[in-house]
N, C-alpha and C positions, 0 to 999 in steps of 0.2 A: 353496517353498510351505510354509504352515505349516497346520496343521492345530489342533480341539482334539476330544478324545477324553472323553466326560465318567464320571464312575462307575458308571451305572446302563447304559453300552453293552456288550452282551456277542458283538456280531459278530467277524468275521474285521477283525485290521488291517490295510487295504492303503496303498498310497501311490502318488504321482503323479510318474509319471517322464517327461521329456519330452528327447528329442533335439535341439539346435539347430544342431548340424551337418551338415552333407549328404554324411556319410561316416556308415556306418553302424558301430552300437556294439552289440559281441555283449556281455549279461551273463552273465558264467557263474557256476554255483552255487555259493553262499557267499560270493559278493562283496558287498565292503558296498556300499549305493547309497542306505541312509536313514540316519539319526539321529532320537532320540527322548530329549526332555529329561520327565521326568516331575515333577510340581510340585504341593507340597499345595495343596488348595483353601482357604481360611479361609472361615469363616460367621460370622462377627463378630454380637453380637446388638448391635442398632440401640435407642439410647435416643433421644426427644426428648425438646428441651429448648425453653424458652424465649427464654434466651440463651446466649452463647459466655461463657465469662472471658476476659481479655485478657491475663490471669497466665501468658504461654508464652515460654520460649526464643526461637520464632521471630518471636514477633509475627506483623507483617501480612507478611514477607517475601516474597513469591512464587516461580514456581519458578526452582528453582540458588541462591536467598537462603538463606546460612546465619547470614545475621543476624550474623556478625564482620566486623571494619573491616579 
């Protein structure tokens, strides 16, 4: 399960552990049982415009187009 944590949270982090076995699973202290990738957020400031140029690398490619033959 993935979670997202944003900058302005200042609680406890917890996390979601779930058994699917029908044997039971002792965790014991200091085991690992999560991972946590942390990632900048960008705030891009936003221009409108009128029109696109057409002056790009990729052109109209879409996605996985890298535009080479």
């Amino acid at each position: 399960m993935a979670g997202v944590i944003d900058s302005g949270y200042r609680g406890e982090i917890m996390i979601v552990l779930i058994n699917h076995s029908k044997e039971n699973f002792e965790i014991k202290k200091g085991q690992k049982i999560a991972q946590m990738l942390i990632q900048k957020i960008e705030s891009p400031e936003i221009e409108i415009v009128d029109s696109l140029n057409d002056n790009t690398e990729r052109g109209d490619g879409g996605f996985g187009h890298t535009g080479l033959i």
